[in-house]
VMD Tcl script that draws the C-alpha trace (Angstrom):
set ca {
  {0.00 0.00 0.00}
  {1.24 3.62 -0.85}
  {0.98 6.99 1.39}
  {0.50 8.89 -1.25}
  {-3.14 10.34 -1.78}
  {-4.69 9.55 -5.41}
  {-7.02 12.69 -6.35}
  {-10.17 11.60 -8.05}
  {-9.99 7.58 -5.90}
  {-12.42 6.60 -4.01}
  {-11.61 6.95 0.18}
  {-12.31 3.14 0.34}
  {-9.07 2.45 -1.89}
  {-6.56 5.12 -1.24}
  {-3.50 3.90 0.10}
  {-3.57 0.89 -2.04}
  {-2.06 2.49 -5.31}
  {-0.43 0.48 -7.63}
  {-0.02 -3.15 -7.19}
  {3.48 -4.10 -6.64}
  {3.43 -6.58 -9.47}
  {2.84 -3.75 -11.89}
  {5.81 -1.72 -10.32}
  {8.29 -4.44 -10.90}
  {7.27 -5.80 -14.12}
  {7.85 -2.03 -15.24}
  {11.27 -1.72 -13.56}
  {12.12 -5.57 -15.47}
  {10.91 -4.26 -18.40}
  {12.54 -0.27 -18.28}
  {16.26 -2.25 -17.38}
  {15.70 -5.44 -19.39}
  {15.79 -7.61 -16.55}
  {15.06 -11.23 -16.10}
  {11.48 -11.25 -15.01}
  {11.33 -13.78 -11.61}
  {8.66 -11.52 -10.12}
  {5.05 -11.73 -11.42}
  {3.66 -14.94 -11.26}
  {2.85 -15.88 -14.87}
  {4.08 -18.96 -17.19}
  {6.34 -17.53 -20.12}
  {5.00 -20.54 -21.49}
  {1.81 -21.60 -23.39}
  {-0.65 -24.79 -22.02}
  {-1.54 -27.64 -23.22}
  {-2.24 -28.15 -27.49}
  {-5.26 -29.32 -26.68}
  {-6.80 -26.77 -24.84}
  {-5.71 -24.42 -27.27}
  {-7.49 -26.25 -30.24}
  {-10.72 -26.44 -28.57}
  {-10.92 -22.71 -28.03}
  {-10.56 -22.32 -31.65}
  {-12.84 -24.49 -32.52}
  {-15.13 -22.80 -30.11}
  {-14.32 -19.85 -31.83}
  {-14.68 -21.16 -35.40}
  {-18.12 -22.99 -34.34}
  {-19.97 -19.63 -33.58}
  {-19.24 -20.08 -29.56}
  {-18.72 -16.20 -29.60}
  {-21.67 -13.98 -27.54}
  {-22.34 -13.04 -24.15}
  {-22.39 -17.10 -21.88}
  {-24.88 -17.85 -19.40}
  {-24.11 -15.67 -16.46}
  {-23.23 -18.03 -14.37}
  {-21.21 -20.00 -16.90}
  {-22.20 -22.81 -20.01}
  {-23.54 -25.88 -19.10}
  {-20.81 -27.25 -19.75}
  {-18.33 -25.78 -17.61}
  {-20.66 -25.61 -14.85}
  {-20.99 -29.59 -15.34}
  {-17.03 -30.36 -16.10}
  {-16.48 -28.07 -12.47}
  {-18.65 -30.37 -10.76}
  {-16.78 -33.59 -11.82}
  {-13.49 -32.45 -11.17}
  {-14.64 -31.26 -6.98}
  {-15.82 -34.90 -7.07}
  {-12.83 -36.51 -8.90}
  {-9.94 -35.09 -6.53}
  {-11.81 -34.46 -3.54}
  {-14.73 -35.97 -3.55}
  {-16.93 -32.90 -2.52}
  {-20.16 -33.30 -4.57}
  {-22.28 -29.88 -6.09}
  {-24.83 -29.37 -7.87}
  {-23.78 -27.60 -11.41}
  {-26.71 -25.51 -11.68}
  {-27.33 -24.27 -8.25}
  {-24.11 -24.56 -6.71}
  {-21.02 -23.74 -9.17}
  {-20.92 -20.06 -10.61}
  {-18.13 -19.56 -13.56}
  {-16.69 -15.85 -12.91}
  {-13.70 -13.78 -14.86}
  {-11.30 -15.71 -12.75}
  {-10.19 -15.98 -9.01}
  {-9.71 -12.31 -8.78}
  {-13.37 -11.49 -9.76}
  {-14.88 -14.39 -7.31}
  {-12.98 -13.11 -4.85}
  {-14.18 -9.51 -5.36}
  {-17.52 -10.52 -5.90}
  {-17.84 -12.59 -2.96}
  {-16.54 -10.02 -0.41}
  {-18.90 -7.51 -2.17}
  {-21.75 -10.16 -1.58}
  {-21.12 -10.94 1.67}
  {-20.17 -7.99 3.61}
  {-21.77 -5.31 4.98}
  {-19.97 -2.20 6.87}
  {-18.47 -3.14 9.68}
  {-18.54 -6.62 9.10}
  {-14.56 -8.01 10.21}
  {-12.47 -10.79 7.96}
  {-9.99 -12.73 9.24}
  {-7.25 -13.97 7.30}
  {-3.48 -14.69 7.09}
  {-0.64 -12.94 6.12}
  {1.42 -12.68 3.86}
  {-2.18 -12.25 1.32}
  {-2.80 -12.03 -1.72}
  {-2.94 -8.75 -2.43}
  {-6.85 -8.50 -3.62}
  {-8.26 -9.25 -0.56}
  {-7.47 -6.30 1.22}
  {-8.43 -4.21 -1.72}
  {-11.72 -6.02 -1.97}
  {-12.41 -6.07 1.56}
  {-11.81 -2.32 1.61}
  {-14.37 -2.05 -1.63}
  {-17.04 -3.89 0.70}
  {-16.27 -1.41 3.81}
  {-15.67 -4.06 5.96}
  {-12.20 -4.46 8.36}
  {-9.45 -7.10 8.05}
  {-8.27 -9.03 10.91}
  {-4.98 -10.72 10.09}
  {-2.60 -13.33 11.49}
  {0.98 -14.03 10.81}
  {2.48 -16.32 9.12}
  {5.78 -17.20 10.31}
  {9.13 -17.48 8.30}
  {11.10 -20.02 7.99}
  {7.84 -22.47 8.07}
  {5.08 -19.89 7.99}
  {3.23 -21.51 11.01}
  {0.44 -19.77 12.64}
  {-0.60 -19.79 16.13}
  {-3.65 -21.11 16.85}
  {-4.60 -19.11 20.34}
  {-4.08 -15.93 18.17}
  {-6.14 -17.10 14.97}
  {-8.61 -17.20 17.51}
  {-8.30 -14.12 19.21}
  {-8.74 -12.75 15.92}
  {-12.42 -13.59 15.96}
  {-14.75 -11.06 16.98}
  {-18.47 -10.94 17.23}
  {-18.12 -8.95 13.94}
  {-16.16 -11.52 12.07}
  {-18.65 -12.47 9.23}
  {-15.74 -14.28 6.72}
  {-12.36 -16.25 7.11}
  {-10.01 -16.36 4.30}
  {-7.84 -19.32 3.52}
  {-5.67 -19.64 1.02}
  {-3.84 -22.91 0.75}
  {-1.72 -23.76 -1.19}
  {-0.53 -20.32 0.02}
  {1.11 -17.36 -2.31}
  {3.42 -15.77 -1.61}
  {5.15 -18.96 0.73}
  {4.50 -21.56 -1.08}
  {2.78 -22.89 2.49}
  {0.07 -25.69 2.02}
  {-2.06 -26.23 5.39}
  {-1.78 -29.22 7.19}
  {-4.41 -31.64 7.50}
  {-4.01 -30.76 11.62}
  {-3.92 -27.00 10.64}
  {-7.03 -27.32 8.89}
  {-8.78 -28.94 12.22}
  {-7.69 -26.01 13.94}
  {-9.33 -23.69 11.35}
  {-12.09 -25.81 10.25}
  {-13.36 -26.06 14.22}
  {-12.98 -22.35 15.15}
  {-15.34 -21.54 11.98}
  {-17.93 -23.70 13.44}
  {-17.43 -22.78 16.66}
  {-17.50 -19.06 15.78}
  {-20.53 -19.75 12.85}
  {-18.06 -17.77 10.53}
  {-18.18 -18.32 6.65}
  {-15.00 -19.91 5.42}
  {-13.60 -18.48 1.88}
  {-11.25 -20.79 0.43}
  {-8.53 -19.51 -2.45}
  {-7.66 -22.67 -4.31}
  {-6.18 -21.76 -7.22}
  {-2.70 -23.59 -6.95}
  {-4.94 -26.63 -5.52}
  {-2.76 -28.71 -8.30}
  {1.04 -27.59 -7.76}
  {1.76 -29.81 -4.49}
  {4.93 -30.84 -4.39}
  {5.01 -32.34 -0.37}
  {1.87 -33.26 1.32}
  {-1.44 -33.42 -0.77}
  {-4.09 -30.58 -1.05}
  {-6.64 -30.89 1.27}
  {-10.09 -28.71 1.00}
  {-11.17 -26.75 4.23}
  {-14.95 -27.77 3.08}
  {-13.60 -31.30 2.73}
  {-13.91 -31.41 6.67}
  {-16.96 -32.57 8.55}
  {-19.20 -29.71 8.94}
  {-17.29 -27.40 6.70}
  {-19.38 -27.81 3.22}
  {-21.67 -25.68 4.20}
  {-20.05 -22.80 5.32}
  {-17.50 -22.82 2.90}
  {-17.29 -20.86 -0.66}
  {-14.26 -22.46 -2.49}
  {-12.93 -20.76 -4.85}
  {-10.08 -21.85 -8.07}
  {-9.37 -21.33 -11.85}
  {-7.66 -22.32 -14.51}
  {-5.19 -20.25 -14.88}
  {-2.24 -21.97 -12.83}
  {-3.55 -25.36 -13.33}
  {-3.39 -25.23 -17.63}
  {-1.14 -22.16 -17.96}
  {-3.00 -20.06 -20.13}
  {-3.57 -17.38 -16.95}
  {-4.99 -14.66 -19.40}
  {-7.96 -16.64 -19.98}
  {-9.12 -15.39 -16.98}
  {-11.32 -18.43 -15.82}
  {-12.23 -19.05 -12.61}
  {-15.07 -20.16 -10.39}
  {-17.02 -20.40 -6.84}
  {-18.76 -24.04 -5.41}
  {-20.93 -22.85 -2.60}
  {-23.88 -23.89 -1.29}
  {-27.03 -22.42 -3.09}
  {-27.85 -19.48 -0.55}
  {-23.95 -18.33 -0.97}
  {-24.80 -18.84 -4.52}
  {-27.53 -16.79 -5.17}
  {-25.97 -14.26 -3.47}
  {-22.23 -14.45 -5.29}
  {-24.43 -14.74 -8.53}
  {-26.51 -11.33 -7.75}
  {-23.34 -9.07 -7.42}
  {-21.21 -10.96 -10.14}
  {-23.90 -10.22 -13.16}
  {-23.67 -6.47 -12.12}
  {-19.36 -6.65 -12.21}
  {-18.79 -8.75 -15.21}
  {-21.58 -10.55 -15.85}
  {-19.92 -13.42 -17.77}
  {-16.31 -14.09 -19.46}
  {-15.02 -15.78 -22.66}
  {-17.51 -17.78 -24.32}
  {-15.20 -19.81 -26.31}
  {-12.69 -20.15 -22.95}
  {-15.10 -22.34 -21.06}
  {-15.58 -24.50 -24.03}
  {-12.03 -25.05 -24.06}
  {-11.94 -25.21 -20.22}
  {-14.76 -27.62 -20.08}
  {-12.31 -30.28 -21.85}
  {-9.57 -29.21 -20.08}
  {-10.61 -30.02 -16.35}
  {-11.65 -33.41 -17.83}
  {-8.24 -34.50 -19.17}
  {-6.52 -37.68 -17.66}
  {-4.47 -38.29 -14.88}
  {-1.36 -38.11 -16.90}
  {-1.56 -34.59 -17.12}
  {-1.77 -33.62 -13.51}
  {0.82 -35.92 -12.82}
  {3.29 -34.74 -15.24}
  {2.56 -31.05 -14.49}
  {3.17 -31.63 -10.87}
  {6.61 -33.41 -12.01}
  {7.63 -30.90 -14.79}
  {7.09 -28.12 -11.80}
  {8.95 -30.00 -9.07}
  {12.04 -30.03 -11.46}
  {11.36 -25.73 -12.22}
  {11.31 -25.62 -7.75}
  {14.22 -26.96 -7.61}
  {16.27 -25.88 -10.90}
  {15.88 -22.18 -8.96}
  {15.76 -22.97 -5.44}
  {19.46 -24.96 -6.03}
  {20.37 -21.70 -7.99}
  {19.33 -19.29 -5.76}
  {20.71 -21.24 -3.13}
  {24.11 -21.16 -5.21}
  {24.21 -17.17 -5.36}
  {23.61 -17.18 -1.16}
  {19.90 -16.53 -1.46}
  {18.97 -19.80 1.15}
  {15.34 -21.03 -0.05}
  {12.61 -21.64 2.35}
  {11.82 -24.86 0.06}
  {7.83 -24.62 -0.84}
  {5.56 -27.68 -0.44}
  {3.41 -25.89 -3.34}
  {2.01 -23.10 -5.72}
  {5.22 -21.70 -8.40}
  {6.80 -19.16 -5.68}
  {10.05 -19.30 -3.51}
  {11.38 -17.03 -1.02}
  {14.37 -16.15 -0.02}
  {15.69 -14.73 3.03}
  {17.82 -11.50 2.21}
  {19.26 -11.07 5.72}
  {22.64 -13.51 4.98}
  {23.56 -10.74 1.87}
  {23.18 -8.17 4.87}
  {19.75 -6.73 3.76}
  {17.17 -6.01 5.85}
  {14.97 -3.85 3.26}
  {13.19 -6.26 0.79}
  {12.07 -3.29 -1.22}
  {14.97 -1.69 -1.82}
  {16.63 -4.52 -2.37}
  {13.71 -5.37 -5.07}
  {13.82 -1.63 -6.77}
  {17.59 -1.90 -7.25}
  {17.44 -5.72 -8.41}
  {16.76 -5.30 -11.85}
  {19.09 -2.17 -12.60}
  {21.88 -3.28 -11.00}
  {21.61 -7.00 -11.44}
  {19.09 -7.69 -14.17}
  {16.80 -9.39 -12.50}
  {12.89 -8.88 -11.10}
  {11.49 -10.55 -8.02}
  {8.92 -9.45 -5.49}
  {9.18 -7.70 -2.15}
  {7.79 -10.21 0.16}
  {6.62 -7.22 2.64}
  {3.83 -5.91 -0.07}
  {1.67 -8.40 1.15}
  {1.79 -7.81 5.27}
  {0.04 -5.26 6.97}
  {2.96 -5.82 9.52}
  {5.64 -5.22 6.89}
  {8.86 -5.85 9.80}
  {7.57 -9.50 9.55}
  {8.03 -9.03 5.89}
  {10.74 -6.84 5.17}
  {13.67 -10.18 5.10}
  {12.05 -12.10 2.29}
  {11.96 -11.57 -1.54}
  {9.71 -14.05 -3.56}
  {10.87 -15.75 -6.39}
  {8.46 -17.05 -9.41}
  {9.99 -20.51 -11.09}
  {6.28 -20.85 -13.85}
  {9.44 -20.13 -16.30}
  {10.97 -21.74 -18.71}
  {14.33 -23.97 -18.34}
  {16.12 -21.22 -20.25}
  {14.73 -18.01 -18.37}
  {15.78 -19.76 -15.18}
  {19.10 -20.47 -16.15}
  {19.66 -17.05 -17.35}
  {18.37 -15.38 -14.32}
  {20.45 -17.47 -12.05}
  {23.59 -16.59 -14.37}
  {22.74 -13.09 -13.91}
  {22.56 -13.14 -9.65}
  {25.60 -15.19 -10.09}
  {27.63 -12.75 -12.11}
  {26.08 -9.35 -10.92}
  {24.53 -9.72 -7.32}
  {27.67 -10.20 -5.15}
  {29.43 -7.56 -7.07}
  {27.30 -5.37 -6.69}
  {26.27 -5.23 -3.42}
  {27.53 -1.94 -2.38}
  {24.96 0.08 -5.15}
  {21.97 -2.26 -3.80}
  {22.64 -1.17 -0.70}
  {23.47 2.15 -1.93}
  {19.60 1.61 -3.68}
  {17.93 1.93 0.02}
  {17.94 5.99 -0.37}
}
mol new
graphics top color blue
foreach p $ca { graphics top sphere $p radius 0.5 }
foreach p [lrange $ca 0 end-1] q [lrange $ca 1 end] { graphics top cylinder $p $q radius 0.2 }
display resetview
């Protein structure tokens, strides 16, 4: 979030400026820099997917879809909840097809809250939800993650909880740490929801880059169905992130009321996408399992290099992020360190602290994107590796 005031924005979002992705992707692309911030493949997905949208296209699948998506989406959505997790929906009252994650998630804190209302939720965040919950008028409530193995404590998850607290946000596996909840974590979350009659709100969207452990629902717990609005896309899973597909299962009451405010933002996305979607989710095993395997070898192609150049990974069980801790180069300023990264060393990564409200608990850790290619990977590394130690004194000299 910025200081500076923004003439002509709304009170509700001032402070929250640009997002930091857009600021470093500029300074990558101004200095020609290695882009390891922003979290998008350089890659394209799957042949398959690609010819079905086209044949979408070239079979007249081009106006406005259903609201809340084609019947076939809807349908394909339902299968794969009950394929990997075994969490059963209805397609037509239950599953609403939205311009991906970032629109559910707007559209479900602009259903859901009213002023006042409190949301409790973890941090480091993804940085929509504040914005959104801003947008809605209602107040976060967040709990810290802590480095090295972004734990939580429980006894202050639950003092967290108010008699306001209308909505908890989980998002597992988590961005920016690569964290994905334990099945005992989970417990601990799933039982204060119930206990507290809160509305869970579950951001699944790297639910299919595990590399240790397994993905495990929240609303996969007894009691937790419900009360919980899970949320995903396509984006991560079949690499083709400006396709912008993404979706909420909820019960139908959380549905009718996601589906009242979503017609009124977007109203519906790419016709021919959720054809080609439809088929995608429905693909064999053999996909999912060689995408997990092709991205285990990207994890550790640039956690071994990072951790080559003195950049020590915190190793992620999940999603395509790393971070690094910054204190062993003697930094203690992730932003600075981030502004001065791609001038002086041609390369772009993320300050970690842009998505804590308490930025000290931040401020040691840059993030690290590896949804790259073999090639970009190796040339980033080569760059830290030739320009990073030698130029420590202007990063440093980059703070002021």
């Amino acid at each position: 979030m910025s200081s500076a005031r923004l003439p002509h924005l709304t009170a509700k979002l001032q402070g929250f400026g640009t997002t930091i992705f857009a600021e470093m992707t500029a300074l990558a692309q101004r200095h020609g820099a290695v882009n390891l911030g922003q979290g998008f493949p350089d890659f394209d997905g799957p042949e398959f997917v690609k010819r079905a949208a086209i044949a979408a296209i070239e079979g007249g699948k081009n106006q406005y879809a259903r609201s809340h998506g084609i019947p076939e989406l809807n349908l394909a959505i339902a299968e794969h909840q009950k394929r990997f997790y075994d969490l059963a929906y209805d397609p037509e009252a239950e599953i609403t097809v939205m311009h991906g994650a970032t629109e559910v998630i707007a559209s479900t804190m602009l259903a859901l809250l009213d002023v006042g209302d409190e949301v409790v939720l973890f941090e480091p965040f993804y940085d929509s939800y504040l914005a959104t919950i801003a947008l809605a008028g209602a107040t976060p409530k967040v709990v810290t993650l802590r480095a090295p193995g972004f734990d939580f404590d429980p006894a202050a998850l639950a003092a967290a909880i108010t008699p306001r607290t209308k909505l908890l946000v989980l998002n597992s596996p988590h961005n920016p740490s690569g964290k994905v909840f334990s099945p005992a974590e989970l417990e601990v979350v799933a039982q204060l929801c119930i206990a507290h009659d809160l509305i869970a709100v579950t951001d699944e969207v790297y639910e299919h880059l595990v590399f240790d452990g397994r993905h495990v629902p929240l609303a996969s717990l007894p009691g937790m169905r419900e009360r919980t609005i899970v949320i995903s896309s396509t984006g991560k899973t079949f690499s083709f992130t400006g396709w912008k597909i993404g979706w909420a299962c909820a019960p139908a009451p959380f549905t009718r009321a996601l589906r009242a405010c979503h017609q009124f933002v977007t109203f519906c996305n790419g016709t021919p996408f959720q054809y080609a979607m439809a088929q995608a989710l429905a693909t064999g095993d053999e996909f999912y399992d060689g995408f997990v395997r092709e991205y285990r070898a990207r994890r550790d192609r640039l956690c071994d290099g990072l951790a080559s150049v003195g950049l020590e990974p915190l190793v992620p069980a999940g999603t395509y992020f790393v971070c690094t801790d910054i204190r062993p180069l003697g930094f203690d300023d992730d932003m600075a360190l981030c502004r001065g990264l791609p001038e002086h060393v041609g390369v772009a990564a993320i300050p970690n602290s842009a998505f804590y409200l308490d930025k000290a608990a931040g401020r040691h850790l840059v993030r690290w994107a590896f949804c790259k290619t073999d090639a970009v990977l190796d040339a980033g590394i080569a760059r830290l590796r030739d320009n990073l130690r030698k130029n420590l004194a202007r990063l440093h000299g980059a703070r002021t």
